[in-house]
N, C-alpha and C positions, 0 to 999 in steps of 0.2 A: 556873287563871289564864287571863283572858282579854286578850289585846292588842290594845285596839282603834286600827287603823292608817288616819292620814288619809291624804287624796290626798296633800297634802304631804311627808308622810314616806314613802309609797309610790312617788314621783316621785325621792325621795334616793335611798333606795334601789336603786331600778331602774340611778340612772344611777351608783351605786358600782360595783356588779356589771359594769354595763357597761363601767368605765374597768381595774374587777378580769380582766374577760374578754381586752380589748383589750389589756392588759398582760402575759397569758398569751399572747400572739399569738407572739412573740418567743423561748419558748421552745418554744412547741410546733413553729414551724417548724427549730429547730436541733439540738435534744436530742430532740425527743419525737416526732420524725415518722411514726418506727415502730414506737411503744407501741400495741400492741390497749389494753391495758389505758385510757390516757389517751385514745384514742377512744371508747370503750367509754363514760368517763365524762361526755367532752361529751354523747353520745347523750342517757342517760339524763337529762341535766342540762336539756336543749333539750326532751326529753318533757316533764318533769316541768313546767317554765316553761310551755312549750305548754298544759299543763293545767290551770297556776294561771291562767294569763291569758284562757282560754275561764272560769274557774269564775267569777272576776272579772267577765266582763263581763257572765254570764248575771246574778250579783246585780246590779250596775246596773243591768241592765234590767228586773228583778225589782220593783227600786225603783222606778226611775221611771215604770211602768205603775201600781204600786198608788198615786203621787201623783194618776199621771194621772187613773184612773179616784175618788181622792177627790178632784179639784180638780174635773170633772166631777159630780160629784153635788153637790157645794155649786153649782155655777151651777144646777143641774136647780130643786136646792131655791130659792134665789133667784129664779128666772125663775118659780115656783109661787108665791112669795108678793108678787112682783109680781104678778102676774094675779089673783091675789085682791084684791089691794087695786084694783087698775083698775078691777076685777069689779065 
């Protein structure tokens, strides 16, 4: 099963998590401040994020170089059949 995720629902997303984190704040300063365990987990949580958001941008830009370079060759070719026809 594949889910394909727009920016839009990736922008919800993001800013769920973020109101989910921020609302974590509260307990983590009062109850949790000396759990290894619950630091442990932010850690790995902030890697993993860290990770998906470098892999993220690498495909963006994945993308929009392979437009570039096909919007780039349709002018190449245009700009060829102009000068033919001038020709």
């Amino acid at each position: 099963m594949r889910v394909k995720m727009t920016a839009s629902k990736m922008a919800k997303f993001h800013l769920t998590l973020a109101l989910v984190w921020a609302a974590l704040t509260i307990p983590t300063l009062i109850w949790w401040k000396d759990s290894i365990l619950w630091v442990s987990l932010m850690s790995i949580y902030a890697i993993v994020i860290g990770h998906l958001a470098a892999y993220s941008a690498a495909h963006a830009e994945k993308a929009a170089s392979k437009a570039l370079n096909e919007s780039g060759e349709a002018n190449k070719r245009i700009d060829q059949q102009n000068s033919e026809m001038a020709g």
